[in-house]
Phi, psi and omega in degrees: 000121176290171179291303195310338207261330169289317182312313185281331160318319212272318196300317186303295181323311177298316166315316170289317197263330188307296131012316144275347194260349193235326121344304185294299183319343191271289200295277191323310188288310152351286179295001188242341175278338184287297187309330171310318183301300201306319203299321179292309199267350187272313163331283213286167192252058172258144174300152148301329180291329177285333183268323175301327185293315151001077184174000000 
């Protein structure tokens, strides 16, 4: 394999892979916050009407 022929392999690949790679790292991290959330905020006991009123 020649150089050129590795630079442009690596180069297609960072193109391809960062990009899936920072989505996929997004969506998990997405779910650990989405849940992180619920776990704090599914506790507490504020009415709904009082967080609706806001405006």
């Amino acid at each position: 394999m020649s150089p050129e022929e590795f630079f442009m392999y690596l180069t297609i690949g960072l193109i391809v892979l960062v990009p899936v790679g920072a989505r996929l790292y997004r969506r998990v991290t997405l779910a650990k916050t989405q849940s992180m959330l619920k776990e704090q905020f599914g506790q507490s006991t504020t009415p709904p009407d009082q967080s609706s009123s806001k405006g």
